[in-house]
TORNUTOR-568765 format. One record per residue (C-alpha): residue in one letter; x, y, z. Coordinates in steps of 0.1 Angstrom, whole numbers, plus 5000, padded with zeros to 4 digits. Last residue first. Example, Ala and Ser with C-alpha at 12.3 -4.5 7.8 and 13.67 -1.06 7.14 Angstrom:
residues 2
S513749895071 A512349555078 
This chain:
residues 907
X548958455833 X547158415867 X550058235880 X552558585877 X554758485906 X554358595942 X552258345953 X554058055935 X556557985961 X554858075991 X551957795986 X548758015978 X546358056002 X542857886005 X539658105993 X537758176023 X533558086024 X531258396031 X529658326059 X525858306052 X523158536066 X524458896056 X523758856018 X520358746020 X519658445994 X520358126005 X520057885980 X517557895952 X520258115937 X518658105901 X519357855884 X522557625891 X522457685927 X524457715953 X524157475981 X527157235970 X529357525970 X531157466005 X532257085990 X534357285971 X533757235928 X533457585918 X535257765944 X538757695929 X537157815897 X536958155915 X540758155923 X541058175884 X538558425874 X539858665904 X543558625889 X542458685853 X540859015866 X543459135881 X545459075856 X543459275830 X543159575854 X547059575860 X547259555822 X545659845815 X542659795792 X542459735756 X545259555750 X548159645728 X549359335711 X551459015715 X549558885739 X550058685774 X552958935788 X550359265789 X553259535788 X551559755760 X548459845780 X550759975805 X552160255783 X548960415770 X548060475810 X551560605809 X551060785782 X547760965794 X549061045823 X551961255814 X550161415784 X547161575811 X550861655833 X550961475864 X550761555900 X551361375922 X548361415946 X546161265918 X542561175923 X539561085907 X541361055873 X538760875852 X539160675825 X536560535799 X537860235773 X537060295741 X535160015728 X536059915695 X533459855665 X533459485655 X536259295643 X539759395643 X539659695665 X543459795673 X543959835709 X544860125729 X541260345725 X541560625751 X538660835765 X539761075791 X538361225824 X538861485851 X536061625861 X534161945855 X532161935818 X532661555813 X534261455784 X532061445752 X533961795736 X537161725752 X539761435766 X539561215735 X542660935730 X543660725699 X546460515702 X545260195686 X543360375649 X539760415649 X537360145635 X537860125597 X535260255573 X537360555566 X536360925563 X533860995593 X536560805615 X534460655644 X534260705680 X531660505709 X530160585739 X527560365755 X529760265792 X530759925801 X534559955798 X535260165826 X538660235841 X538660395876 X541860555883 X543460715915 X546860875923 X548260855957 X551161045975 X552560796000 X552460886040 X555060686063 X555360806097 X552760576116 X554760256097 X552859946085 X549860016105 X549860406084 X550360206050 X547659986056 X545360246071 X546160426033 X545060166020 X541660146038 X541360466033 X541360435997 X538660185998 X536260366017 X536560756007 X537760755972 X536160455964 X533060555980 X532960845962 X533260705928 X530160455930 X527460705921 X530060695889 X529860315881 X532560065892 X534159795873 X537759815871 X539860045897 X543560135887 X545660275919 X548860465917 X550760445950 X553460665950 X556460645979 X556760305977 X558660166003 X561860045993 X564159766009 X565659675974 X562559665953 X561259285957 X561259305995 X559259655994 X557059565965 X556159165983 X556059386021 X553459615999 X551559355982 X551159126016 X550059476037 X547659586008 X545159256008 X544159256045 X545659016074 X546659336097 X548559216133 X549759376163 X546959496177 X544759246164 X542959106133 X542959466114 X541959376082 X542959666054 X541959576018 X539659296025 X536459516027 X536359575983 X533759755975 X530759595949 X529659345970 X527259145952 X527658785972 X529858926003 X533758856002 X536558645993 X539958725987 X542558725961 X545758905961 X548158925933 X551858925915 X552859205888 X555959255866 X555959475837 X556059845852 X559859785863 X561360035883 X560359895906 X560559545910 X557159475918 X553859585903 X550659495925 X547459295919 X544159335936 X541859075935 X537759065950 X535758735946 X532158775948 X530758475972 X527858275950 X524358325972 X522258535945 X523258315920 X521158415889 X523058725880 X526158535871 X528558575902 X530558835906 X533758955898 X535459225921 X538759435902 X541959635918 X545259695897 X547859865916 X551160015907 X553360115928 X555860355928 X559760415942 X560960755931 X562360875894 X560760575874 X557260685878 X557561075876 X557561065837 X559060695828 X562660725828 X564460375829 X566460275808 X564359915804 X561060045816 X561560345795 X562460055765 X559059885774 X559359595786 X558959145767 X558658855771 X559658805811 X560358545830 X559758435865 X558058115860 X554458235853 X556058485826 X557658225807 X554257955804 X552058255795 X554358345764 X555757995758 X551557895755 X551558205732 X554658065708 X552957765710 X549857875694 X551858005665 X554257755657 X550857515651 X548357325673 X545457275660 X542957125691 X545657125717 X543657185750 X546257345770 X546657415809 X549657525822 X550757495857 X553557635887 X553857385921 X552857535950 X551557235965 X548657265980 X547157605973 X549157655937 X548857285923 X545757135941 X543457455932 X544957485893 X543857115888 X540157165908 X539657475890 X540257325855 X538556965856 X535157105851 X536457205816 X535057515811 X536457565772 X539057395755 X538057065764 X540056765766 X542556835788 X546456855787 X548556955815 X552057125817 X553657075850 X556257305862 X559057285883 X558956955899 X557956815932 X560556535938 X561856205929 X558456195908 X556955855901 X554655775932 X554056165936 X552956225904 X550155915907 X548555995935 X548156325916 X546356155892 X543956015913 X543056295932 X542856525898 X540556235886 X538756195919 X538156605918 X536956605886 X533956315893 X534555975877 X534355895841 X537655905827 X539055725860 X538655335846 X540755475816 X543755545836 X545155925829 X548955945812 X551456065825 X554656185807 X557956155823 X560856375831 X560256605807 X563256635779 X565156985792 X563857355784 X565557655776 X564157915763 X565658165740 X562658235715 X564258015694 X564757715719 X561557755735 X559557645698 X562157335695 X560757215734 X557457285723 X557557105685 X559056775707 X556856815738 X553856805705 X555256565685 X555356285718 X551856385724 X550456345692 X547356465703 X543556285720 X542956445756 X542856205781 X543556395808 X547556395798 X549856525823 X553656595810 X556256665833 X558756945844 X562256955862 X564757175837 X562857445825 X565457745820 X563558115822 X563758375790 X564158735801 X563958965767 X562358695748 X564158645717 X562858735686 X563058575648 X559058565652 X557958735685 X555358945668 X553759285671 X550259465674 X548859775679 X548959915644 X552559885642 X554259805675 X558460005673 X560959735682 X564159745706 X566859465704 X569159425734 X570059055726 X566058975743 X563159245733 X562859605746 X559259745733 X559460095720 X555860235737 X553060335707 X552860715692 X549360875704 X546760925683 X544961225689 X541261305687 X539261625675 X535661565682 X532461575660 X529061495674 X526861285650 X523661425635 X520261425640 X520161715665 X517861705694 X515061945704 X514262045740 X511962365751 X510562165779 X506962155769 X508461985730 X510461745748 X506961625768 X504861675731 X507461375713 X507561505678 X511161635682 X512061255692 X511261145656 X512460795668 X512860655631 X515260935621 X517360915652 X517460505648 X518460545612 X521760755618 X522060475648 X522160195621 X524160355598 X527160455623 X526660095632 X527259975598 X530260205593 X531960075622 X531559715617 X528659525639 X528959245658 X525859115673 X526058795652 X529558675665 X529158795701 X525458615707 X526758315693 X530058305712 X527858345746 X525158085736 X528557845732 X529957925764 X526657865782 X524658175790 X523558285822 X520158325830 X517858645826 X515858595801 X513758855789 X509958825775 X510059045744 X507358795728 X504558625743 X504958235744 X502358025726 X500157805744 X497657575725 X499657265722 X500357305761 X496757215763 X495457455790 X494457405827 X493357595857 X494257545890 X492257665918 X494357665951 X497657745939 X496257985917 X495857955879 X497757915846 X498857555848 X500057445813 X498957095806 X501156785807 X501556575777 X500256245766 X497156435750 X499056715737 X500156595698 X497556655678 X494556885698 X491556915676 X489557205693 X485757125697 X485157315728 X483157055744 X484956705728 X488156825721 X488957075746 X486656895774 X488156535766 X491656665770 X491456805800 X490056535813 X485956505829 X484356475859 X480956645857 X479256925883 X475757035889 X475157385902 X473257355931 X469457345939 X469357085962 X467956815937 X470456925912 X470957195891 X471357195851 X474457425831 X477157225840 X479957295861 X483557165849 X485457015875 X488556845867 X490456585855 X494156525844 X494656205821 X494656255787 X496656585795 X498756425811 X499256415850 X500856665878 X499656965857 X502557255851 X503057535867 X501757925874 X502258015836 X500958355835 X497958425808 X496758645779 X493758545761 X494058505729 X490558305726 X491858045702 X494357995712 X496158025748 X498658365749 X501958275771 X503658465800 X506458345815 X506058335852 X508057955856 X508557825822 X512157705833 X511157555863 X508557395851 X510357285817 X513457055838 X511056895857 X509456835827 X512556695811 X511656665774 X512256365753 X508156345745 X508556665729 X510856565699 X514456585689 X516156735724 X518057045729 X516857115762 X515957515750 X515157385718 X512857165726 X511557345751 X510757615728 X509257465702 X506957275730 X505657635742 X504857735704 X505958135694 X508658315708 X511958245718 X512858395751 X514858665753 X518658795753 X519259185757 X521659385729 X522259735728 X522859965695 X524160285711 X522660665712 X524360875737 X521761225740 X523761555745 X523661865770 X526962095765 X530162055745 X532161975776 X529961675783 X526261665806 X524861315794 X521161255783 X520660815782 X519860615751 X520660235746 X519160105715 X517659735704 X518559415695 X517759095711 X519658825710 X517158515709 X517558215736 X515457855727 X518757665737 X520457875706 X521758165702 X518958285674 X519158655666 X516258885667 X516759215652 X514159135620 X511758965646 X510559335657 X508959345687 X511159715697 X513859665724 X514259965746 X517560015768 X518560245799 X516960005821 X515259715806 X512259835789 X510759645758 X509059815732 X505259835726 X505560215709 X504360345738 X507160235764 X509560405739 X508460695742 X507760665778 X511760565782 X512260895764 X510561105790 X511960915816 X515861005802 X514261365803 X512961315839 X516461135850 X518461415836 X516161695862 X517061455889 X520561495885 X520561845882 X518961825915 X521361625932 X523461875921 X526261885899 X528062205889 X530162155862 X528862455837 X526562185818 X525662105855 X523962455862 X522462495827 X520662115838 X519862285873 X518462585850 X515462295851 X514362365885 X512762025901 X510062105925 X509261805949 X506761535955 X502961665947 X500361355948 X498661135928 X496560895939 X494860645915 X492360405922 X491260135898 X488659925880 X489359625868 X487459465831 X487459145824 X489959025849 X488358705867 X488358545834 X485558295836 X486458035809 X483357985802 X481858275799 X484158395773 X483558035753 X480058125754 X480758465738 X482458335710 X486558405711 X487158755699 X490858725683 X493658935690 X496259045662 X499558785664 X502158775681 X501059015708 X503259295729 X500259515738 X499959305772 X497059175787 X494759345811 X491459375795 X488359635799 X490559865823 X488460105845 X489960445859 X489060625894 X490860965898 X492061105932 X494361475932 X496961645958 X498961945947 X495762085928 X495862245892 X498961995881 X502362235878 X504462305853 X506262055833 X504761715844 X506761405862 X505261065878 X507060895898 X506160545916 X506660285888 X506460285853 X508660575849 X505560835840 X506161165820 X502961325821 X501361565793 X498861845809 X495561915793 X494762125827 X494761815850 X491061785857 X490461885814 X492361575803 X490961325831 X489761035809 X492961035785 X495261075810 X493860835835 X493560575809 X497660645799 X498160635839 X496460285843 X498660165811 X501760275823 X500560125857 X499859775846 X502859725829 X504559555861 X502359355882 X502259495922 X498859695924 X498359805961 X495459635976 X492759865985 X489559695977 X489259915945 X492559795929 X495260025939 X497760285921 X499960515936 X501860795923 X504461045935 X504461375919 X507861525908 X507061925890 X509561995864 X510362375863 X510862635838 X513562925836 X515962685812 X513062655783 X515162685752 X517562345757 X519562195730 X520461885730 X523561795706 X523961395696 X526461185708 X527460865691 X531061005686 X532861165654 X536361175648 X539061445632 X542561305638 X545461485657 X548761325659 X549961275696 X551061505719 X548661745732 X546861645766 X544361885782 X544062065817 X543762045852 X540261835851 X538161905883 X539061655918 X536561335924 X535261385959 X537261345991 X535161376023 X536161566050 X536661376084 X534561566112 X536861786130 X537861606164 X536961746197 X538562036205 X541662006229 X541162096270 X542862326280 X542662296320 X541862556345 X544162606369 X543462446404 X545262646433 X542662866443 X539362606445 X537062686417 X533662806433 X530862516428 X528062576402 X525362806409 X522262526418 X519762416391 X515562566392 X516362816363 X517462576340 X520962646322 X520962616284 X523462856281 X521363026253 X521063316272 X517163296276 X517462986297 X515862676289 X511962586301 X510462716266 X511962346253 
């Protein structure tokens, strides 16, 4: 480097002068390079709404304050090994490592307190005397404080025995100084300026508590702690408990630092006997019934405690044979003629009853529990194994575990209120020394906020009549639909479910007529052949297809189809996948269990706006003047991913966007589905350049669909609803994603440049409202854009729907950008607006319907995937399939036929 020239030129000394410039060359301009692209970030709030009726609320937040803002949190990374060096990989051991090294150490780290995450960090207020420090701890017994019962001694032979190669461990600790965390970086973010620092200083205090928590025995997962406390367990069924515990996380809002308190629910597995949990989880009457196959798998790493020693162990497996049946070695005390230990043959069983003198009952014909290595087995009587509690599971539940869970984790308003009053009491979090060293304390009671409810939309129904929702909700009774649709070519299919079929076409038909539908006698009903009810779904959708197209002159219309389950029905995706991908023919599915004037108005509902109809608009809609919307063309997107359940690590994650059309309507939408990556959170489908000339990505079909459907328009707004992603996700949103649009738009035409307006909607978040004076949940309509709104950005809490059971969930918005420029009141009703033009329910919904539709469609081409020959290698429990992302293709979802892929089929 000392070699360049002084003059920064970066000329060497030993280089020839450059050549002389001949006369008549001139010297050329040559255009700087290009300016690195600037990233978008998520633009500051512009002001408040005001219409609306004002109500007095109060939210699950609770006031922080903060005394010491001029102190520092010092980050020290930590790692823990056994003595021979090899890192220490089981969870729970640290926390308990650190506690030891706490307790033994006091004076070597100045009597400071530690707040530990479990893993690598290790946080103190202040700093430790030296910035690099080495402690050796020992451990008498590694097993976990989360016990059924209180632990025995076993006799001392019995500990010899058994030969538990963890005793007592001794262990290495390192820790070392990270970074310097300065805690007027919370002050700084309270004013609205984020750092990565003031988000590190968040993550100590949510740490802190997570310790807390840790120490009382609770369960960890995330955000959430789970106390052992069978009095919030709740029985799903299939050996599943609903666990309850609380959600708690620091959040900067308006009204400065505050703790968000929720109730939370995790699923885990039943506690107690090994066999009373099999049994339940395969639902079978007795043990000998089980499907061990089946029960290794499922056992896999759980952790059990083996009577009468309680001993804690790991299930490794399961033995090949019974328990009457499986030998091993068992060393006696004499030596032989060489001087080695002697050793005897003998079962399992045989050594537990006749040695130990345990009566076993029922384990003799059943395999053992396998708690050792691969190489060295050791065996237990299953009848002596009883699973630890707060073990999570991490499956996905059936449709009947989900119902379970929902029904007894509701909670009313008033009970939750109580329930998280309680939980503030109970946590005594001003006790807690770490909160005490940073100058924290927490109030104990609930954050009050001023809301406003917001008037609902008029709705335009059919003869020109206009209707104000009450509470959220309407009805079609004595109505017309405002765009009823004829059905003239249509047929029944009957998968052998068991109704009154000829009632039913006759009650359907009778039901169209008064909401001003017409529809003809069906051309013929089919009916499945017995010898089929058994085969695989795609044979009986095959077969009975075979069928249509001897009878019918033609494809028809519309085909409504009966099955016999309401819920998964395995017959579903491969039904919908042969009627919109092959032959474009438009479906509904019903599994008439009661069927009454009520139901059939909502099949009407669905059936009517999947062929073109419409139920009911919004009066604005209708005249039209929506604010800013109706005066130029717009657009309307609606963009959500699904993924697989968290088990399938290999299932493709299916990304939708759907788009208005018609504009100036806000009530008619049609979609894109795509495949991509397993877990990919951004969508990469948007823009897909395939050549020079051509772009097969989601945004050039919905904008040539918007533009033919709107009378040669190109929309000159492009408003954009996003489901599902978290806030570290916002940026990329902004920057990948809406690029990719705008690409779109630029391939379409280089000139054309619409103003765009972003939206993430979030349901999953902790915060909830309730009316201090009424036990009801608050009123459809209500919106929050102070006090818990964030301090810079632009952000509103609305509640649309009317909370019949259970507290509602506000849903979260966030306006990440808006280069149109609406007023706070402005936005806010139109977001009200469109969760009022849902066509599949006769209520406000709680999320816009763009959002909800997308989500439908992605749910719907999924089950298309479900039953391909291309999913065969996915498996049922736990992705044992392939499991990077990158090494598979991702599988393509087939096309719709053109004449159903513009309609609503999702609906």
């Amino acid at each position: 480097m000392d070699s360049l020239a002084q003059d920064g030129s970066g000329a060497t000394d030993g280089l020839p002068p450059p050549p002389p410039v001949p006369p008549n060359v001139f010297p050329e301009h040559v255009s700087e390079p290009l300016k690195k692209k600037v990233l978008r970030v998520p633009i500051a709030r512009r002001g408040v709404g005001s219409k609306g009726q004002k109500i007095a609320i109060v939210a699950n937040h609770f006031k922080v304050n903060v005394s010491n803002v001029d102190g520092h949190f010092f980050h020290y990374s930590v790692s823990v090994s056994y003595e021979d060096g090899r890192p220490v990989e089981g969870k729970g051991v640290g926390r308990r490592v650190i506690d030891r090294v706490h307790e033994t150490y006091d004076t070597e780290l100045a009597g400071k307190d530690f707040a530990y995450d479990g893993e690598k960090s290790l946080f103190t207020v202040g700093p430790l005397p030296r910035n690099k420090l080495e402690f050796t701890v020992v451990l008498e017994d590694i097993s976990s404080n989360r016990s059924n019962g209180k632990p025995g001694s076993p006799n001392e032979s019995d500990r010899k025995r058994l030969r538990r190669p963890y005793q007592s461990k001794t262990f290495m600790v390192e820790i070392s100084f990270a970074a310097k965390i300065p805690m007027q970086a919370i002050a700084n973010a309270l004013r609205g300026q984020e750092s990565e620092n003031s988000q590190e200083a968040l993550r100590v205090l949510d740490i802190i508590l997570r310790q807390h928590a840790a120490k009382q025995g609770c369960l960890l997962v995330r955000q959430s702690f789970f106390h052992n406390e069978p009095r919030n367990f709740a029985d799903v069924g299939g050996g599943v408990l609903g666990c309850r515990g609380f959600h708690s996380s620091f959040r900067t809002t308006q009204g400065g630092l505050s703790l968000n308190i929720d109730v939370s629910t995790t699923m885990i597995i039943q506690p107690g006997p090994v066999v009373d949990f099999l049994i339940a989880n395969q639902n079978v009457n007795n043990p000998f019934s089980i499907d061990w196959a089946k029960a290794k798998r499922v056992l896999k790493n759980l952790r059990i405690k083996a009577s009468p020693s309680n001993t804690e162990y790991k299930i490794t497996g399961l033995s090949e044979l019974s328990c009457k049946e499986q030998m091993f070695s068992l060393k006696q005390k004499t030596k032989d003629d060489d001087g080695e230990m002697q050793t005897l043959e003998v079962t399992v069983y045989d050594y537990f009853v006749n040695y130990r003198h345990i009566e076993l009952r029922y384990s003799a014909d059943l395999p053992c529990i396998n708690v050792g290595k691969p190489k060295r087995p050791t065996f237990i009587p299953i009848e002596l194994c009883s699973l630890v509690s707060l073990q999570r599971y991490t499956k996905a539940l059936s449709t009947y575990q989900r119902a379970s869970l929902v029904e007894k984790s509701r909670q009313k308003p008033m009970e939750r209120m109580r329930v998280l009053g309680d939980a503030m009491k109970l946590n005594n979090y001003s006790a807690e020394p770490m909160l005490r060293s940073c100058g924290i304390s927490i109030s104990n009671s609930f954050t009050q906020v001023e809301g406003r409810v917001l008037p609902a939309p008029r709705l335009r129904f059919g003869n020109g009549e206009d209707f104000f929702p009450r509470n959220g909700r309407w009805n079609f009774n004595n109505k017309k639909l405002v765009d009823p649709t004829r059905i003239e070519k249509w047929a029944v299919v009957n998968f052998s479910a068991r109704c009154d079929l000829n009632g039913l076409v006759r009650d359907l038909i009778k039901c169209g007529e008064m909401k001003g539908i017409r529809i003809e006698q069906p051309f013929h009903v089919f009916e499945e052949s017995p010898q089929y009810r058994r085969a695989p779904p795609l044979v009986r959708v095959e077969k009975m297809f075979e069928e249509i197209q001897a009878k019918l002159p033609g494809a028809p219309q519309f085909l409504l189809c009966l099955l016999p389950e309401r819920k998964n029905c395995d017959l579903y995706g491969p039904w919908k996948k042969k009627n919109l991908a092959d032959f474009g023919i438009v479906t509904q599915c019903m599994a008439p269990m009661k069927v009454n004037d009520q139901y059939l108005t909502n099949v009407l509902l669905k059936i009517n706006a999947k062929m073109g109809g419409l139920n009911s608009l919004l009066t604005v809609e209708h005249s039209p003047s929506i604010p800013l919307v109706s005066k130029v063309p717009t657009v309307i997107l609606g963009m959500d991913v699904s993924h697989g359940s968290p088990g399938q690590s290999d299932v493709p994650s299916i990304a939708a966007v759907v788009s208005s059309r018609q504009w100036p309507l806000i009530s008619r939408y049609r979609a894109s589905v795509r495949t991509q990556s397993p877990k990919v959170e951004m969508i990469d489908s948007l823009f897909k350049c395939v050549s020079e000339k051509d772009d097969d990505g989601i945004m050039r079909e919905l904008l040539l669909d918007f533009y033919a459907s709107s009378g040669k328009r190109k929309p000159e707004q492009i408003i954009i609803f996003r489901d599902g992603v978290s806030e570290s996700q916002f940026n990329q949103v902004l920057n990948i994603e809406l690029d990719q649009v705008i690409q779109a738009c630029k391939f379409l035409d280089e000139q054309w440049s619409p103003k765009f307006v972003v939206i993430v909607a979030q349901k999953n978040h902790h915060t909830k409202f309730f009316q201090p004076s009424s036990p009801d949940n608050v009123p459809p309509g209500t919106v929050i854009d102070n006090k818990v709104c964030h301090p810079r950005n632009y952000d509103f809490y609305l509640c649309a729907h009317a909370g019949m059971i259970g507290t509602t969930r506000p849903t979260h918005y966030h306006v990440l950008l808006d280069e149109v420029g609406f007023s706070a009141d402005d936005l806010q009703e139109l977001v009200h607006s469109l969760s009022y033009v849902y066509q599949r329910s006769s209520t406000a919904i709680s999320v816009v319907a763009p959002i909800c539709y997308a989500h439908l469609a992605a749910t719907q081409l999924g089950q298309f995937m479900k039953f391909d020959d291309s999913s065969e290698t996915s498996s049922s429990h736990g992705g044992t399939g392939v499991t990077s992302a990158a090494a598979v293709p991702v599988p393509q979802l087939p096309r719709l036929q053109e004449n159903v892929c513009n309609s609503m089929f999702f609906c």
